[in-house]
N, C-alpha and C positions, 0 to 999 in steps of 0.2 A: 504494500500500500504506500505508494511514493510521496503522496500527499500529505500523509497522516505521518511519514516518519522525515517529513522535510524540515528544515530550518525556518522555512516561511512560514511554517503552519505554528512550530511552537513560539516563533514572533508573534505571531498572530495571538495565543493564547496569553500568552504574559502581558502585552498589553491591557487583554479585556480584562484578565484576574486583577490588575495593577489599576484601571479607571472606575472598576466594582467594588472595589476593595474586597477580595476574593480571598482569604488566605491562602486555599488549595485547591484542585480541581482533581478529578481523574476521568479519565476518558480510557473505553474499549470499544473497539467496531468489530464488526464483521462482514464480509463481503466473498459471495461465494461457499468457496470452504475455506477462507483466510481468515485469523484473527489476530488482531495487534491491540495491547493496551500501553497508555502513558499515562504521566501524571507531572503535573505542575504544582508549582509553591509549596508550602509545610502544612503539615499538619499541626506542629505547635515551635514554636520561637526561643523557649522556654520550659524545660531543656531541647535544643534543638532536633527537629524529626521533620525528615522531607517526607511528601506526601509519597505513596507512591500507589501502584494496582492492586495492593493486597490493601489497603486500607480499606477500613469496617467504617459504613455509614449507616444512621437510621435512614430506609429511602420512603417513611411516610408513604404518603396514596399509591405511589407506584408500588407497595405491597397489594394493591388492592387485585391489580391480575392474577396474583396465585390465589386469593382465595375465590376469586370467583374461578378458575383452574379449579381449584378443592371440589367445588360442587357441578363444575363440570363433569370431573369423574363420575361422582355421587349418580347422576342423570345418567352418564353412558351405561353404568353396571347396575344392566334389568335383572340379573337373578339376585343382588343381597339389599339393592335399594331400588324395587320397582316402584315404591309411591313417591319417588325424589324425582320427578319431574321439571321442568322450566313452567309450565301453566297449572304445578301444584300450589294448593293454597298456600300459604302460609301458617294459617292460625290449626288445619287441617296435620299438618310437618311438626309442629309444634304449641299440641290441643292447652298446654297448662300453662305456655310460657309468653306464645305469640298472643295478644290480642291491643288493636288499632283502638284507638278513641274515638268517641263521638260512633255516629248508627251508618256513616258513606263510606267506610272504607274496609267490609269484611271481608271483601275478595284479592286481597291484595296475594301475586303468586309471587313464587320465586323472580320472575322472570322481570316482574317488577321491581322485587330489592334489587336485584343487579343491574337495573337500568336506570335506579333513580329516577324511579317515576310512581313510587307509592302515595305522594302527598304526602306526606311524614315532611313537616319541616327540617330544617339542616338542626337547629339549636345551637349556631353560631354565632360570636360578634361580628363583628368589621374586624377588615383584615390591619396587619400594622402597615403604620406610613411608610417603611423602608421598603417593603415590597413588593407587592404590587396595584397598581390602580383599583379601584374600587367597581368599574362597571366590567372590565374583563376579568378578573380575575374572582369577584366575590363567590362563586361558589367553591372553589379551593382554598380553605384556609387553613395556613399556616400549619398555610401548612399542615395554611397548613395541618392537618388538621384533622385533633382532637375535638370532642363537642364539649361544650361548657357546661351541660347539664350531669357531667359525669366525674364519681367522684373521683382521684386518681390515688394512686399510692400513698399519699402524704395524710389524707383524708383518714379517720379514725374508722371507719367501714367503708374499704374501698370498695369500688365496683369493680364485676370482672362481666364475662360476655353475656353470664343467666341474668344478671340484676340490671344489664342493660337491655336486653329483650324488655323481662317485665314491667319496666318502666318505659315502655311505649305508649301504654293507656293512660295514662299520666299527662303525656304530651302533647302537643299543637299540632296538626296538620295544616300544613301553608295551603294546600288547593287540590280540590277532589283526586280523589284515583285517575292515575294514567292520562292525567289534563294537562301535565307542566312538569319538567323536568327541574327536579330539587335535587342539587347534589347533597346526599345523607350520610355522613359517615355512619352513622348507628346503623343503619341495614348492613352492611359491610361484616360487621362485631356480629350482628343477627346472624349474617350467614354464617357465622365459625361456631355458632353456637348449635348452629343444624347439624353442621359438619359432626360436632366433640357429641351432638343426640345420638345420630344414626350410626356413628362410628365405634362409641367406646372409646375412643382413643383424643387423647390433648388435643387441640389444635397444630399446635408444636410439635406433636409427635407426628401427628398428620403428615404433616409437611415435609419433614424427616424421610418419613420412609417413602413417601411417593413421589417427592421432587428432589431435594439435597441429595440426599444419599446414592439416588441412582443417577442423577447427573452429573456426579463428582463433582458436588458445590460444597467444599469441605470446611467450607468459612463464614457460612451463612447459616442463621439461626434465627428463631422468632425472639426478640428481644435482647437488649444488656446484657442482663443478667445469665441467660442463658449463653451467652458466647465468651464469658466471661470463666464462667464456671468448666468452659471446656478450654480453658487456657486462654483464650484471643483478649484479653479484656485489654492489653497492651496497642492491639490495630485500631483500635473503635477510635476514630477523629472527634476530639471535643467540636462542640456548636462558638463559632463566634456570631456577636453582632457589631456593627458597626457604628459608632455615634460619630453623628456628620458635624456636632458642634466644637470636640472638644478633637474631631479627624483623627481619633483610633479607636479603637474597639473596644467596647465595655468590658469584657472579660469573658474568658472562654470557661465553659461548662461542659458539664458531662452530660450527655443524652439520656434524661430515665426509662425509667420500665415503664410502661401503659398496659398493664395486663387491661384495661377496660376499654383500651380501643384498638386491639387485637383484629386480624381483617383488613380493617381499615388504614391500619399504619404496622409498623413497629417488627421488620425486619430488616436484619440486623446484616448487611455483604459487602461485598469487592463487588470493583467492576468487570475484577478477572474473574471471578464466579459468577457473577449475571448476567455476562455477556455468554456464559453456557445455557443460561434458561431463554434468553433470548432465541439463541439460535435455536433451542431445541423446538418453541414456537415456531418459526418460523420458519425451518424447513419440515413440521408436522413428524418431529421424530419422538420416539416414546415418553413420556404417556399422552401425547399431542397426537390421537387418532383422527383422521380427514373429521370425524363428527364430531371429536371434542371442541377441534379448531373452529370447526362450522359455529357451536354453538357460542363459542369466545368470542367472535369476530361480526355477528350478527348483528346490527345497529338495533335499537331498542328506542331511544327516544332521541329527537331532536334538541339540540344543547342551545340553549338562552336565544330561541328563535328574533324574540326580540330585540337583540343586540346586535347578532352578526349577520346586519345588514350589508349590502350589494358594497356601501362604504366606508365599515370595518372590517370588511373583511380582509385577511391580508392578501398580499397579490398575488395571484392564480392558483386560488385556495377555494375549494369549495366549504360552506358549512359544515360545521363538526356535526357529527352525530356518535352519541355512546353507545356500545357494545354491552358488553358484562367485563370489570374491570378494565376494558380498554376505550381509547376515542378513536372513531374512524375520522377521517378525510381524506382530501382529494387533494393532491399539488401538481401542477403541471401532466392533470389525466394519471397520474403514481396515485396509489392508495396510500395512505400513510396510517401504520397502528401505532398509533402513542400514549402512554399515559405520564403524566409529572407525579410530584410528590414536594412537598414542603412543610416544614415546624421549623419551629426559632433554628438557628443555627443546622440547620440542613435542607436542600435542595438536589433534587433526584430527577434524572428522565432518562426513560430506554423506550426505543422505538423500532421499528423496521417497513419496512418497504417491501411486501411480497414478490413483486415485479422482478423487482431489483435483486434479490437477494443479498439487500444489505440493510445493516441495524445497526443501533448503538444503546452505548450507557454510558451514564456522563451522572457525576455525583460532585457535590462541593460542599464546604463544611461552612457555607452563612447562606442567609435567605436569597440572597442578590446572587446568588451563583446560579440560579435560574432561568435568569434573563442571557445571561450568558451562555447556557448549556444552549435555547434556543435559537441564539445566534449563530454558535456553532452549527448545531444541528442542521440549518439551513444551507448555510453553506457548504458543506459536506456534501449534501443531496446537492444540491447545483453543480459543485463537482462533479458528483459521479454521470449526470444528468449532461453536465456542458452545456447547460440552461438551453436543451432543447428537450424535443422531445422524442428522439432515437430511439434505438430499438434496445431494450435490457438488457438485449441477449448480447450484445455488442458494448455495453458501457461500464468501465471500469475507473475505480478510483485512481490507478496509475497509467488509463489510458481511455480519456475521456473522448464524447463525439465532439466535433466542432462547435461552438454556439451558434444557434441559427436566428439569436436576439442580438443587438446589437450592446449590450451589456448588463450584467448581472446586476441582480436585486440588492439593494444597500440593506441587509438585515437587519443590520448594528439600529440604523435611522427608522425605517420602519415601524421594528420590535419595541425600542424605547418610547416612540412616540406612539405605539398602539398603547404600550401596558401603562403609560407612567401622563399619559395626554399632554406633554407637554412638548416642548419645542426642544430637537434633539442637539439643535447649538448651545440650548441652555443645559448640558446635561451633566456638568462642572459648575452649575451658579448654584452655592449652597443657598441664596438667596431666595431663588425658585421653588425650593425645597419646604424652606420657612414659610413662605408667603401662601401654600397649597394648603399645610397644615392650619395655618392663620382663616383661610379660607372655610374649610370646613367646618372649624369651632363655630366661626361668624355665622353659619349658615345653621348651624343646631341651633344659635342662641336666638337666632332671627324665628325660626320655626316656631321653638318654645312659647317666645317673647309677644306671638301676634294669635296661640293660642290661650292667650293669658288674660285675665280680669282686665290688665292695666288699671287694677284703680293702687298698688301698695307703690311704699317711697321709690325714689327712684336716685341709683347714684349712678358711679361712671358706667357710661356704653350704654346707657338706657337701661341696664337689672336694676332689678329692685331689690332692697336689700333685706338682708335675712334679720327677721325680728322675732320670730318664733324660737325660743329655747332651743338647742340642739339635742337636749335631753328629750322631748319630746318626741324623736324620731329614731332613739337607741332603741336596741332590742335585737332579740331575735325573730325571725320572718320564716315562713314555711310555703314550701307546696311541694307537692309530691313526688313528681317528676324532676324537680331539679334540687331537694332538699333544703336546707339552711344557708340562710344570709343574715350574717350580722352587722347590724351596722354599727361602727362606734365613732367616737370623739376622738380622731388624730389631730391636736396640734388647731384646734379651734375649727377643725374641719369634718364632714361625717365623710364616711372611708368605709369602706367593705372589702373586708379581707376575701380572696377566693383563693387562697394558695393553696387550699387541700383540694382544687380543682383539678382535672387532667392539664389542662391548658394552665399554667401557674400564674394569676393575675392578680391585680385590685384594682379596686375601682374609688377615686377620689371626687367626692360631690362638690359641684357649683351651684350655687342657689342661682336663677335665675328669675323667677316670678313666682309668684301667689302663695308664697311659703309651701309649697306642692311640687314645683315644675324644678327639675336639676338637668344639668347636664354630667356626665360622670367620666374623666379622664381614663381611660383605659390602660392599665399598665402592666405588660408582663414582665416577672420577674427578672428574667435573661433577656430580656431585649428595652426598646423602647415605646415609648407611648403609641396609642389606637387612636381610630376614632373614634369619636364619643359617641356615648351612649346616653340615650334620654332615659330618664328617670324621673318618676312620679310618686309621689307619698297619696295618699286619702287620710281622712282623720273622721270619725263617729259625729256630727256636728251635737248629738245630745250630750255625748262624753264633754263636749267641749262646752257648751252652755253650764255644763256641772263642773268646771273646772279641772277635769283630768286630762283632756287632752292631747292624748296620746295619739299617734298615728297608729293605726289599725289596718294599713294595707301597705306595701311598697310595691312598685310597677317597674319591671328594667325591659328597654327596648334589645332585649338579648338577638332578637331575630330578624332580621328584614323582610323574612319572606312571610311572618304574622304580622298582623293588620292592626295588634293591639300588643300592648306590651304582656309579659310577663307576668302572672299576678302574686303574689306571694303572701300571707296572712300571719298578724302578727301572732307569735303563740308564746313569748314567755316577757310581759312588761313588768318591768322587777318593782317593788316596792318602791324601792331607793330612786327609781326614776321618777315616781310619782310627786317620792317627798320632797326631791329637788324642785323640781316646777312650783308647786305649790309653795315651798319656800320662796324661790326667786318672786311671785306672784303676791307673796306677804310684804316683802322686803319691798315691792314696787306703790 
């Protein structure tokens, strides 16, 4: 592969890891029967470790094609699982654990969880500012992405894949069965929870014996701790993130366990070992029978029709449509199978080109290594391609066709300006940066601000200022499906810890108006600030006429794709809250 082992190409790469601020990268392709892996920059700085192809990354969503692989099996083998169908029900697969909320959604099958098309809200935030835009990218989060309504390891009763099933009835459905395409991490975790029903066997063991072990992927494991425990715990690439104000990186972290979002994220490779499972897709070699593949590669729903219109679409791209853990599309008439992956400090994509018989993996250890795997990625396929459209059988990475365009697609300009909507000369103005973020605040505050009384005081920016006791709004808050929220007094501020959540966040309150309407700074622990999120209190108005005054509901805009926020009920208002108020209220 001439391309991939040239001088130009790893110019090429240390520039974009050096303008991302990319600590590391690694890249494997294949083409044909050829495979080559590299890697760029370190894995840590301190003590010094250059990245290299044996490096262990968590690859997030891009786990999500083996588990739907997992239940692919499940469907091909009619003598031990003849009721594991693709247009089996769900609740039918799993009578005590599966059941939908609300009376629209009982027929929800398999074929639905793997399409992201149940109506099952995501039970996501907004993604963080560093990467990436908010109208392409929102249904992938963070990476990324664990859901918020789940507890994680840190949580004093975590969840694992059975307590995320049954806490489906619990939750919000964004829009009828099979209407709209929600990307859900939870069906993901559902399916491994089918898988470990009908199996007997872990998920992890699953995995094990029917893909790792006999594809000689001797590096790969579901989670940390698992890869850990079999000695690799030394490969695994801590997560950085980048803070663009102070121009280095916050500090780097270790990737944790997610046993609760299992499926969906949280296996543990090289790109020298997933460039094996790649290939084994993709030239349909064992356990990838012509019908397994058939049923993988089957589009399922149309992905955010409303956005990728005729003029975002990127150039000579047809509309994505998803599969069962993969995306299809179309590039220059090439079918292209991709799936990403992303969480704080990792960024994952492996893709292939049936035509072509060529694929890749491409892993980096911060968020922003994902814009760049894409840009790669494209240009790679243009290469191989010679940005015409020749014949496969004739196109080689080391011996490309002529172009029959008069010049190749600027990906770099494109890709930043699809995901990041801004101007790709500004794409070094930390300015630009600041002033997006400034931008959205302004735009929650404005929203809040004109669903507001406007009759209380009013000080800078037009809020009004917070007069109500902040003891008034402590406590702890419940609902079922997404458990406890506390809110307390940080620092003359109300603040809600969520750090026993999968996603590790808090959330800092802004009073905005009617001593009810907040905005809440989203912060995760390892990286930096979100978007915000709207938040609402209620309060009993009798309680208040009698002087208790307590708030008795909290409301968090957890979801975009629900129409109302979050509700949550207070369940424990301490004494000592009451006698404060009522103090301050004597003392006035």
């Amino acid at each position: 592969m001439d391309l991939f082992a040239s001088a130009r190409f790893d110019s090429r790469v240390d520039d974009l890891i050096k303008r991302y601020h990319i600590p590391g990268l690694a890249i494997a392709l294949t083409h044909h029967d050829a495979t080559a892996c590299k890697a760029f920059g370190i894995v840590s700085d301190d003590p010094p470790v250059p990245m290299s192809a044996d490096t262990l990354f968590d690859i997030a969503s891009a786990s999500k094609s083996l588990t739907a692989a997992s239940v692919a099996l499940l469907v091909a083998d009619n003598d031990q699982y003849p009721e594991v169908q693709y247009d089996a029900e769900m609740a039918t697969l799993l009578p005590e654990d599966f059941v939908m909320p609300g009376h629209d959604h009982h027929g929800v099958t398999v074929d639905d969880i793997l399409g992201h098309r149940s109506g099952m809200a995501s039970q996501v935030a907004l993604l963080r500012w560093n990467t990436y835009s908010f109208p392409v990218f929102r249904f992938f989060v963070a990476s990324h992405r664990n859901d918020n309504s789940y507890l994680g390891v840190r949580a004093e009763r975590p969840d694992d894949a059975r307590s995320v099933t049954r806490s489906l009835r619990h939750l919000d459905t964004g829009a009828p069965l099979r209407s709209k395409f929600i990307y859900c991490n939870i069906m993901y975790t559902v399916a491994t929870h089918l898988v470990e029903q009908k199996t007997g066997s872990s998920f992890a063991d699953f995995l094990d014996d029917k893909f790792f072990a006999p594809l000689g992927m001797t590096a790969t494991n579901l989670q940390p701790a698992r890869a850990r425990a079999r000695g690799l715990g030394h490969l695994i690439s801590p997560g950085y993130s980048w803070d663009r104000e102070s121009q280095t990186y916050r500090q780097k972290f270790d990737i944790p366990d997610a046993p609760e979002a299992q499926g969906a994220g949280s296996v543990i490779t090289s790109v020298r070992d997933y460039i094996k499972y790649v290939r084994a897709v993709m030239h349909k070699q064992a356990p990838f029978t012509e019908d397994v593949y058939a049923g993988l590669v089957r589009a399922r729903t149309i992905v955010e029709p409303d956005h990728y219109t005729d003029e975002r679409l990127l150039p000579f791209t047809s509309p994505p449509l998803y599969a069962a853990g993969w995306e299809i599309h179309h590039y220059r008439g090439y079918q292209i199978v991709v799936h990403d992956g992303g969480i704080t400090g990792s960024s994952s994509t492996h893709f292939f080109l049936p035509e072509l018989e060529f694929g890749g993996v491409m892993f980096g250890n911060t968020d922003t290594a994902a814009l760049v795997a894409q840009i790669l990625k494209y240009e790679l396929i243009d290469h191989v391609l010679g940005s015409s459209s020749s014949s496969p059988d004739t196109a080689t990475i080391a011996n490309p066709p002529q172009p029959s365009l008069p010049s190749q697609t600027n990906w770099e300009k494109v890709l930043f300006e699809s995901w990041y909507e801004g101007k790709f000369e500004d794409r070094d103005n930390e300015d630009v940066w600041e002033q997006m973020e400034e931008r959205c605040v302004e735009d929650m505050r404005q929203k809040l601000l004109s669903s507001g009384s406007g009759t209380g005081t009013r000080e800078g920016a037009g809020q009004e200022q917070q007069e109500k006791p902040l003891e008034a709004y402590l406590g702890e808050y419940w609902h079922p499906g997404w458990h406890s929220l506390h809110v307390q007094n940080a620092n003359g501020k109300l603040f809600i810890d969520c750090t026993d959540r999968s996603y590790v966040f808090t959330l800092t309150l802004v009073h905005v108006c009617d001593q009810t309407k907040y905005y809440a700074r989203y912060k995760e622990v390892t990286a930096g600030y979100g978007a915000p999120l709207a938040i609402e209190f209620r309060f009993d108005d009798e309680a208040e006429e009698e002087g208790d005054g307590l708030a008795v509901k909290l409301g968090v805009a957890f979801d975009e794709d629900l129409d109302d926020h979050v509700w949550f009920e207070r369940v424990r208002p301490a004494s000592a809250v009451q006698m404060a108020i009522r103090s301050k209220e004597g003392e006035s």
